[in-house]
PDB file of N, H, CA, C and O in Angstrom:
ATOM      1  N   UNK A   1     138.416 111.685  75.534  1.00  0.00           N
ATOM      2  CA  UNK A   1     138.029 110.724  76.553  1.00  0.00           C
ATOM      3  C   UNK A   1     137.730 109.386  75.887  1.00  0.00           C
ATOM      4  O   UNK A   1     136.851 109.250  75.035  1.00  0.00           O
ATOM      5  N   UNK A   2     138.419 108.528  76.275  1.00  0.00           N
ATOM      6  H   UNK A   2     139.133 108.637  76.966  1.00  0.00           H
ATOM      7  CA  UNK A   2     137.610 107.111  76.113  1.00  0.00           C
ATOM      8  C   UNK A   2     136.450 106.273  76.369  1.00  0.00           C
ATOM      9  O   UNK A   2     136.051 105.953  77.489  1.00  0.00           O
ATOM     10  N   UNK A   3     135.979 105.967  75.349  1.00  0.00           N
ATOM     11  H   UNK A   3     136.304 106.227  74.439  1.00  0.00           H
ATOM     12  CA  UNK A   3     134.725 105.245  75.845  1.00  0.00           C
ATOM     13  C   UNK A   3     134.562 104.208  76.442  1.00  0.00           C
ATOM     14  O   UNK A   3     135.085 103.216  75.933  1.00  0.00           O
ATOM     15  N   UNK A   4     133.937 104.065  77.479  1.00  0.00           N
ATOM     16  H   UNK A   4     133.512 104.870  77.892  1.00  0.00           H
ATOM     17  CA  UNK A   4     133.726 102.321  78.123  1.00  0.00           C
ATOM     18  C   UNK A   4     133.118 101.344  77.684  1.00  0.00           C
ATOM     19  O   UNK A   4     132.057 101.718  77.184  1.00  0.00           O
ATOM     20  N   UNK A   5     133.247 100.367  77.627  1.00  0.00           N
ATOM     21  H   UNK A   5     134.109 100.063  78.034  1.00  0.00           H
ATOM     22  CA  UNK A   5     132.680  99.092  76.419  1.00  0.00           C
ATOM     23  C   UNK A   5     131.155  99.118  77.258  1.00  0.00           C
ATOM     24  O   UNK A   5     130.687  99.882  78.102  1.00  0.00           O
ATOM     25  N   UNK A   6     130.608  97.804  76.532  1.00  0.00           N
ATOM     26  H   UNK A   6     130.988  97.183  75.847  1.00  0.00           H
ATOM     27  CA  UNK A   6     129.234  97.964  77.201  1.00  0.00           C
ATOM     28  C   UNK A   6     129.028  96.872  78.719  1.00  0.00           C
ATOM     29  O   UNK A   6     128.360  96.885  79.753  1.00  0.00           O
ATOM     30  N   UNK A   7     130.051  96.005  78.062  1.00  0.00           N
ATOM     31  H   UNK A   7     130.593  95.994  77.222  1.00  0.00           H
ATOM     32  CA  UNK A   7     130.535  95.117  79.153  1.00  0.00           C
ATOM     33  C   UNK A   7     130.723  95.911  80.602  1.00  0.00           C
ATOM     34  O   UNK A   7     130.072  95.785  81.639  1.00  0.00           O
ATOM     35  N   UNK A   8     131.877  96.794  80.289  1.00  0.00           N
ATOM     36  H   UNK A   8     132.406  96.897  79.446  1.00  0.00           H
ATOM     37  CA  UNK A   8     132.106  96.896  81.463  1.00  0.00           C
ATOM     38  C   UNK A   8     131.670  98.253  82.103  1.00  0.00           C
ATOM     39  O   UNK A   8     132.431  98.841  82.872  1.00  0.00           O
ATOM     40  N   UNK A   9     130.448  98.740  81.780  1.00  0.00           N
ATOM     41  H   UNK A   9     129.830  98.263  81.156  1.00  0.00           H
ATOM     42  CA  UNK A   9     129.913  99.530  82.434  1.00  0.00           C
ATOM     43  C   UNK A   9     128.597  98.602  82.728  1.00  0.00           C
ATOM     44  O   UNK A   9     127.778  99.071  83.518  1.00  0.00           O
ATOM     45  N   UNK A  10     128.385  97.566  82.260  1.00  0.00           N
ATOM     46  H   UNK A  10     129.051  97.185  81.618  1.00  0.00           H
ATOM     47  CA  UNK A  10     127.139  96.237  82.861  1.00  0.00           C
ATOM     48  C   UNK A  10     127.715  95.704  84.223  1.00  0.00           C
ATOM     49  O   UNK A  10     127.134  95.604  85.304  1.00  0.00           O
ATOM     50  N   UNK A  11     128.969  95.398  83.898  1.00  0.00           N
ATOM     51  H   UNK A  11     129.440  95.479  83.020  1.00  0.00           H
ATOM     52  CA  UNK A  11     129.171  95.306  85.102  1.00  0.00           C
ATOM     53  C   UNK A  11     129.692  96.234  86.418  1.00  0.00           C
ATOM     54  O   UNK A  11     129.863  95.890  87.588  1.00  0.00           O
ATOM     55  N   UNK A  12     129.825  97.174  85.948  1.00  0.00           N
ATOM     56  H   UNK A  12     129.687  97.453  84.997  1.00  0.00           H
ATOM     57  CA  UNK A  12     130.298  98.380  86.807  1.00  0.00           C
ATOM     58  C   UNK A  12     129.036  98.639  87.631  1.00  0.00           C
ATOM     59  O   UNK A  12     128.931  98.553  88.855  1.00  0.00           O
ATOM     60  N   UNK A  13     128.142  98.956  86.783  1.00  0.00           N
ATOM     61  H   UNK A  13     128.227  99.026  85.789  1.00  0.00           H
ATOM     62  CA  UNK A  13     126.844  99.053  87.838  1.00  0.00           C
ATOM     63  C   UNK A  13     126.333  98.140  88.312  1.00  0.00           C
ATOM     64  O   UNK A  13     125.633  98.367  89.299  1.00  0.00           O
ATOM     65  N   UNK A  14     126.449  96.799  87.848  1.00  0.00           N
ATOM     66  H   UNK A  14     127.018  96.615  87.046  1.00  0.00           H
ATOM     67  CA  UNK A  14     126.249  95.330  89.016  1.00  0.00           C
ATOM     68  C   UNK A  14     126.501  95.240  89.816  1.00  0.00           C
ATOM     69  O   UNK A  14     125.887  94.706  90.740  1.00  0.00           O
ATOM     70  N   UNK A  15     127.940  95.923  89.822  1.00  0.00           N
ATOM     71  H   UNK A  15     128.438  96.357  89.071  1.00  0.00           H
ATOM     72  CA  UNK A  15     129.093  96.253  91.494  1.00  0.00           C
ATOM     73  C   UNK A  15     128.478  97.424  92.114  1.00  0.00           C
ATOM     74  O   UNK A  15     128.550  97.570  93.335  1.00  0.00           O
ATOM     75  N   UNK A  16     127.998  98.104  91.517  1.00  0.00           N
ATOM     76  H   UNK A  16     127.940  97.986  90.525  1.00  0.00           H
ATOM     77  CA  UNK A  16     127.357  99.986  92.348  1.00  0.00           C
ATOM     78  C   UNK A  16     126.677  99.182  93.000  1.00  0.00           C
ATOM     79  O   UNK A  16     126.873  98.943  94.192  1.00  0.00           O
ATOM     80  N   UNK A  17     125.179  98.306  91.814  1.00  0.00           N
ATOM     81  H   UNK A  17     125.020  98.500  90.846  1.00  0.00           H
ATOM     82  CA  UNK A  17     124.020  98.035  93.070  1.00  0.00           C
ATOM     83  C   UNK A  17     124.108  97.719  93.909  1.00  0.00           C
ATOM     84  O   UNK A  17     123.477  98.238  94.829  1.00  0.00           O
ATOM     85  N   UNK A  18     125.021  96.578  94.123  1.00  0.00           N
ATOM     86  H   UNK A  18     125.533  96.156  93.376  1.00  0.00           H
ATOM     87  CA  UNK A  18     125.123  95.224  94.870  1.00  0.00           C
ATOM     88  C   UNK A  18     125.998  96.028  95.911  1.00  0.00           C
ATOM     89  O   UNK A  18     125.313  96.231  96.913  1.00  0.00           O
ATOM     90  N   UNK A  19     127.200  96.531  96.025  1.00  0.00           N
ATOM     91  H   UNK A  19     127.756  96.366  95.210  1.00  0.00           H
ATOM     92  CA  UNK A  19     127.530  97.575  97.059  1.00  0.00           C
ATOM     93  C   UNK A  19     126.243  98.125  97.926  1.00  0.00           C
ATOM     94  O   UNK A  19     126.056  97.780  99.093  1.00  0.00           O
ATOM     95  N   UNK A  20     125.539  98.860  97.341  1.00  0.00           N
ATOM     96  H   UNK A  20     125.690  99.141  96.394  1.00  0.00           H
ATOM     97  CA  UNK A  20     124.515  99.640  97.921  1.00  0.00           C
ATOM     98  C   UNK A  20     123.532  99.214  98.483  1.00  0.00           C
ATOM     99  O   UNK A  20     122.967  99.973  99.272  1.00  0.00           O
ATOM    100  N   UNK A  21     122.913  97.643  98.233  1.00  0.00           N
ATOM    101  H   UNK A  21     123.371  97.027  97.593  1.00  0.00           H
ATOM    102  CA  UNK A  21     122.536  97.005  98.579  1.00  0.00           C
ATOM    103  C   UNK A  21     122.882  96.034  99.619  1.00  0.00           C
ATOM    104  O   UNK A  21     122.007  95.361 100.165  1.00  0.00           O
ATOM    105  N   UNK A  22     124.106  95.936  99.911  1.00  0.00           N
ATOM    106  H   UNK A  22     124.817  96.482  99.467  1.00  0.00           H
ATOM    107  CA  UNK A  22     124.629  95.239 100.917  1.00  0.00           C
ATOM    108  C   UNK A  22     124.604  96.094 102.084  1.00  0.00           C
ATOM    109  O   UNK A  22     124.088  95.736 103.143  1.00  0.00           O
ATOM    110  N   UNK A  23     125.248  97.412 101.877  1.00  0.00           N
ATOM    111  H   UNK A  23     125.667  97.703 101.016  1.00  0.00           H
ATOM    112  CA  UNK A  23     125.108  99.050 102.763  1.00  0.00           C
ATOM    113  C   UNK A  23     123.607  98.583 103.317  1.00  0.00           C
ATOM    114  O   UNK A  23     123.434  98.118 104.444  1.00  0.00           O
ATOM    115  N   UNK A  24     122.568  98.782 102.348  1.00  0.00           N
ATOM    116  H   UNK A  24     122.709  99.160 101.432  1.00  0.00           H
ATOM    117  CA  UNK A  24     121.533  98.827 103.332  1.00  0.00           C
ATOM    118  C   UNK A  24     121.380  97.736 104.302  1.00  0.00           C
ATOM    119  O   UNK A  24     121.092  97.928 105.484  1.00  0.00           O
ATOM    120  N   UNK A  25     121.618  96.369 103.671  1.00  0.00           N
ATOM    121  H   UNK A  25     121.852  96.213 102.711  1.00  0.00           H
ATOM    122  CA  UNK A  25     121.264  95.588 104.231  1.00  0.00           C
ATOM    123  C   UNK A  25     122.053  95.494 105.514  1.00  0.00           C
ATOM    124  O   UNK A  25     121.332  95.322 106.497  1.00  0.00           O
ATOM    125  N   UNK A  26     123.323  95.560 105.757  1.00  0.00           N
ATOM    126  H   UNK A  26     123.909  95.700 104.958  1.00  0.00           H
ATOM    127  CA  UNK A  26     123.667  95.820 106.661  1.00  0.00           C
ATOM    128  C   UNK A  26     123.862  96.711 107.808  1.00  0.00           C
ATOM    129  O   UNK A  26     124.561  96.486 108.796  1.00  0.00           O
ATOM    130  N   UNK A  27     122.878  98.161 107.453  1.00  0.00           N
ATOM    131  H   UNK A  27     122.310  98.344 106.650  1.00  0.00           H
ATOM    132  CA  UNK A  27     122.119  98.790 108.261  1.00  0.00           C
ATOM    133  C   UNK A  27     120.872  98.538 108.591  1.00  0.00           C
ATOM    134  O   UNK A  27     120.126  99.411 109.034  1.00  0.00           O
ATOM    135  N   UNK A  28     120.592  97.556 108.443  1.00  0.00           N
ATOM    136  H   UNK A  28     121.198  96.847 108.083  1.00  0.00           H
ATOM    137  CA  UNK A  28     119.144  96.749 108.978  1.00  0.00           C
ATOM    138  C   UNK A  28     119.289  95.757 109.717  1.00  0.00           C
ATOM    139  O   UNK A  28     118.414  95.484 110.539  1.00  0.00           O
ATOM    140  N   UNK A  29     120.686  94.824 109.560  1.00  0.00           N
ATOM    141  H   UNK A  29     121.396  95.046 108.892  1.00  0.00           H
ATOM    142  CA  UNK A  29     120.821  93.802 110.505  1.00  0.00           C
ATOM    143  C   UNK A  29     121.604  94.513 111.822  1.00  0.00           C
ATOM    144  O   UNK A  29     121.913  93.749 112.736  1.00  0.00           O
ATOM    145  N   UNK A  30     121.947  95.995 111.960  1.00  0.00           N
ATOM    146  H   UNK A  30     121.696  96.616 111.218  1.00  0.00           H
ATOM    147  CA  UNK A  30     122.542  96.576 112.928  1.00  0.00           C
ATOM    148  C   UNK A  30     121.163  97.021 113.660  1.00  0.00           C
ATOM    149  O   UNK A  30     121.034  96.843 114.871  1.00  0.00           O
ATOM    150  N   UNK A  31     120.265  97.536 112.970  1.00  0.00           N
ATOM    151  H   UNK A  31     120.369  97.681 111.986  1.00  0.00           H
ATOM    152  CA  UNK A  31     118.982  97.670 113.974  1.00  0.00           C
ATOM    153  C   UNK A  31     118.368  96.561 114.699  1.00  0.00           C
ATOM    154  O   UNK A  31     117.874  96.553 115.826  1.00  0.00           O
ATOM    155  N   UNK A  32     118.509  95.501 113.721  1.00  0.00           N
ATOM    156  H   UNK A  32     118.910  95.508 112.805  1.00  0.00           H
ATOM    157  CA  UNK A  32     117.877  94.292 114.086  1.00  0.00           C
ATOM    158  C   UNK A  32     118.742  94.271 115.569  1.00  0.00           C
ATOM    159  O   UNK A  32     118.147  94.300 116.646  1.00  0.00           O
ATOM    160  N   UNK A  33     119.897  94.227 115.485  1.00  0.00           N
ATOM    161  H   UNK A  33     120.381  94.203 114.610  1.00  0.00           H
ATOM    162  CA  UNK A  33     120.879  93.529 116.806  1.00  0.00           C
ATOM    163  C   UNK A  33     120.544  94.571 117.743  1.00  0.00           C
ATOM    164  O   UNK A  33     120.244  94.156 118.862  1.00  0.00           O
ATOM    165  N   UNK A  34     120.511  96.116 117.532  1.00  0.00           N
ATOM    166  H   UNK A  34     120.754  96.454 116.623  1.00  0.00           H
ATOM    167  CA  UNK A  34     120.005  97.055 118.524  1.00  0.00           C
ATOM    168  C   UNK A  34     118.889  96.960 119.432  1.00  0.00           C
ATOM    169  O   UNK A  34     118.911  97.286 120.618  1.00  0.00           O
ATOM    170  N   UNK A  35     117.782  96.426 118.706  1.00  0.00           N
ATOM    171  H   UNK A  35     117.764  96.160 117.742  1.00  0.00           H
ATOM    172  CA  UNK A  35     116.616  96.291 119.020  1.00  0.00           C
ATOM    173  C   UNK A  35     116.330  94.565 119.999  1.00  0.00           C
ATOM    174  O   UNK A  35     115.545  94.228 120.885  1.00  0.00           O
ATOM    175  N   UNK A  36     117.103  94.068 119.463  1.00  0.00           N
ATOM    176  H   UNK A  36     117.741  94.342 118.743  1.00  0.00           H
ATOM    177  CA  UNK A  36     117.337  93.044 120.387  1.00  0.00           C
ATOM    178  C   UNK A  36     118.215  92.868 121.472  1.00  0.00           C
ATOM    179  O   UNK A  36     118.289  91.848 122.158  1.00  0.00           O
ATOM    180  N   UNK A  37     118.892  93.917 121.608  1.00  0.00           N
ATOM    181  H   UNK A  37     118.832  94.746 121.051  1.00  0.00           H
ATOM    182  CA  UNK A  37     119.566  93.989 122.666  1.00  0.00           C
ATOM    183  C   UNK A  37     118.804  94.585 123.457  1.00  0.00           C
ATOM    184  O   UNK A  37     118.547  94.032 124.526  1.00  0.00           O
ATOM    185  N   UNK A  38     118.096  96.184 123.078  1.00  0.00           N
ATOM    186  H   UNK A  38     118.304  96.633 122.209  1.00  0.00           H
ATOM    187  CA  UNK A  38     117.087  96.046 123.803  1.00  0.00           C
ATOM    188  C   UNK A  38     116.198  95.486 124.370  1.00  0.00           C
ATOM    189  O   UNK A  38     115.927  95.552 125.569  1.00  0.00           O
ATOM    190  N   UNK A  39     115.614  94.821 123.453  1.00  0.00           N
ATOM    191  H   UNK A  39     115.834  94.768 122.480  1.00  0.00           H
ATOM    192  CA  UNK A  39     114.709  93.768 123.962  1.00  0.00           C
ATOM    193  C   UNK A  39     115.532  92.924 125.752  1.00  0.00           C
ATOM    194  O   UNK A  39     115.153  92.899 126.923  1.00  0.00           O
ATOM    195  N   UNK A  40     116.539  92.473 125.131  1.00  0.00           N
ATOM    196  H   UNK A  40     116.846  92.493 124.180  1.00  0.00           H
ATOM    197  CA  UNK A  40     117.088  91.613 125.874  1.00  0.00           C
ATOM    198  C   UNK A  40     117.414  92.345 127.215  1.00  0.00           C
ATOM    199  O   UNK A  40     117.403  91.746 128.291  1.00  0.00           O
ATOM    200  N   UNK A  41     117.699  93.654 127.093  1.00  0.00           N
ATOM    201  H   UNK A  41     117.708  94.140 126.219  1.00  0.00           H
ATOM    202  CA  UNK A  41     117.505  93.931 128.652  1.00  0.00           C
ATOM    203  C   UNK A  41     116.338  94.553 129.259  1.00  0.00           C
ATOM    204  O   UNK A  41     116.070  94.646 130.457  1.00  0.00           O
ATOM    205  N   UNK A  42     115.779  94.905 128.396  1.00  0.00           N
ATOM    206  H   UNK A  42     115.996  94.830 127.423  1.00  0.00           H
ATOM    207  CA  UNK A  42     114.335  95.193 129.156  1.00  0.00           C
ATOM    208  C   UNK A  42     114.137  93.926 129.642  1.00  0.00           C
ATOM    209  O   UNK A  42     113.496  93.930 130.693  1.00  0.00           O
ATOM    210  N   UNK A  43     114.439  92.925 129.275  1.00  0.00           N
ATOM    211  H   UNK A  43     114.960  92.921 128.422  1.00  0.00           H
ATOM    212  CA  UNK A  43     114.111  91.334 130.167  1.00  0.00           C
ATOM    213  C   UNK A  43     114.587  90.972 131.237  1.00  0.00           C
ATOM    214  O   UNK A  43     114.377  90.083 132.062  1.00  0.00           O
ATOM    215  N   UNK A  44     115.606  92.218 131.031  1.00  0.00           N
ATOM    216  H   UNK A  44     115.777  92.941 130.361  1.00  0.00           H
ATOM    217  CA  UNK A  44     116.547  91.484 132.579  1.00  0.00           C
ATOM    218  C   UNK A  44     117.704  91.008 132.354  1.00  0.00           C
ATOM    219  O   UNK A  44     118.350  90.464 133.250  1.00  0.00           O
ATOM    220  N   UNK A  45     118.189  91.147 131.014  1.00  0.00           N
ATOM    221  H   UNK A  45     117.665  91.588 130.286  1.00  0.00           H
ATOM    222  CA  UNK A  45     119.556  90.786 130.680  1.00  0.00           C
ATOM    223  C   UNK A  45     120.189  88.953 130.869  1.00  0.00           C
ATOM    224  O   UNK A  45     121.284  88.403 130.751  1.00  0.00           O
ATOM    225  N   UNK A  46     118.964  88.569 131.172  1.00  0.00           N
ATOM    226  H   UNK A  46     118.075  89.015 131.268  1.00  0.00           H
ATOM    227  CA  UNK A  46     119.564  87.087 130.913  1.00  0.00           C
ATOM    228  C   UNK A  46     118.390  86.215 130.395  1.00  0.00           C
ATOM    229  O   UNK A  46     117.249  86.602 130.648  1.00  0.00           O
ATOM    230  N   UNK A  47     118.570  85.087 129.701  1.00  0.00           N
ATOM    231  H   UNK A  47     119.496  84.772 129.496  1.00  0.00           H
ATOM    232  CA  UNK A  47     117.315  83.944 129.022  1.00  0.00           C
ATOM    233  C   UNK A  47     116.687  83.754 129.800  1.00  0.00           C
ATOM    234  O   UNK A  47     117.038  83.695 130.978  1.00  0.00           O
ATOM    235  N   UNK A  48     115.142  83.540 129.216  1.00  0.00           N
ATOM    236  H   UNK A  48     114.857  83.588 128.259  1.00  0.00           H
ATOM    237  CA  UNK A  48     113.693  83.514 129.917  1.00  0.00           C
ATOM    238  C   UNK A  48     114.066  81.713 130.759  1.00  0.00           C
ATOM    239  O   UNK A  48     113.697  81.437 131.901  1.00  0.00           O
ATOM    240  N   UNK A  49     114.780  80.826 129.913  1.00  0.00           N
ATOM    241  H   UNK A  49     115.080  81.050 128.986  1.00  0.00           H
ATOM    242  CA  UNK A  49     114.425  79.644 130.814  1.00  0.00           C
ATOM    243  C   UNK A  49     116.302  79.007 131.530  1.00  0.00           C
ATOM    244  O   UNK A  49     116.846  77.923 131.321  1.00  0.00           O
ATOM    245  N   UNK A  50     116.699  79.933 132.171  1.00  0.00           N
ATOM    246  H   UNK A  50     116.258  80.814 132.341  1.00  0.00           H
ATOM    247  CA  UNK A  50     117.355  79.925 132.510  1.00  0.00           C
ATOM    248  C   UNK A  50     119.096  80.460 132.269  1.00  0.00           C
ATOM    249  O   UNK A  50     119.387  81.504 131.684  1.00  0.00           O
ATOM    250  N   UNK A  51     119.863  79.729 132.713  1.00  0.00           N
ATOM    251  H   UNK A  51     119.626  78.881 133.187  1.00  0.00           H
ATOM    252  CA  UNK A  51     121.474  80.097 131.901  1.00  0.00           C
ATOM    253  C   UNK A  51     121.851  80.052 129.947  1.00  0.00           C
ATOM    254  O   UNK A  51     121.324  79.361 129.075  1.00  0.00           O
ATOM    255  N   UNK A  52     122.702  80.856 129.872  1.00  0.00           N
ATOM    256  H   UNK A  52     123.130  81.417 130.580  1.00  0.00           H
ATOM    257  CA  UNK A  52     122.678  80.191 128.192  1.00  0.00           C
ATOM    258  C   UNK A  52     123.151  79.166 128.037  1.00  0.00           C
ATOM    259  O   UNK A  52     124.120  79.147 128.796  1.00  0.00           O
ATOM    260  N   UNK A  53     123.080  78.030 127.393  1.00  0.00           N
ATOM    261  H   UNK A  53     122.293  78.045 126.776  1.00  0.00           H
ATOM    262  CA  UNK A  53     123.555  76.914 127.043  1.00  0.00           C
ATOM    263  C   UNK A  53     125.332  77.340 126.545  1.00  0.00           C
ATOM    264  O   UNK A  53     125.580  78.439 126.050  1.00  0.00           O
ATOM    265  N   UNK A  54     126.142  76.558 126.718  1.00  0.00           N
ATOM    266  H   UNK A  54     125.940  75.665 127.120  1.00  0.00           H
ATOM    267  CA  UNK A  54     127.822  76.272 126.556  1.00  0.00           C
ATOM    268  C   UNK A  54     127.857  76.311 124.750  1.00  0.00           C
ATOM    269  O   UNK A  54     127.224  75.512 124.060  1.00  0.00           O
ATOM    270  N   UNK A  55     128.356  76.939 124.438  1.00  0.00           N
ATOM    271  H   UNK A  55     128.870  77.588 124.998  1.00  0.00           H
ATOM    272  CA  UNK A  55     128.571  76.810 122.504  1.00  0.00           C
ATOM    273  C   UNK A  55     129.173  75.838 122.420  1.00  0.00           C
ATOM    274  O   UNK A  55     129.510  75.415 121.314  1.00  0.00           O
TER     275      UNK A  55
END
């Protein structure tokens, strides 16, 4: 078997963390949006001060 330099197992696991870390993070901004959607219809499904503004 060949050995892997040191380089590139430094960066091999830079890429694991940062993968895994993005995973979570982006199972947290999916709750976030869940929970605000909830939110948003327990309100009644439309903005407290009227229509939404035009993007």
């Amino acid at each position: 078997m060949t050995a892997l330099s040191k380089e590139y197992l430094l960066l091999f696991n830079a890429v694991t963390d940062t993968e895994r870390a993005l995973s979570q993070l982006r199972e947290a901004l999916l709750d976030a949006q869940r929970q605000a959607e909830e939110l948003f219809l327990e309100e009644g499904g439309h903005p407290p001060n009227g229509p939404c503004p035009a993007p």
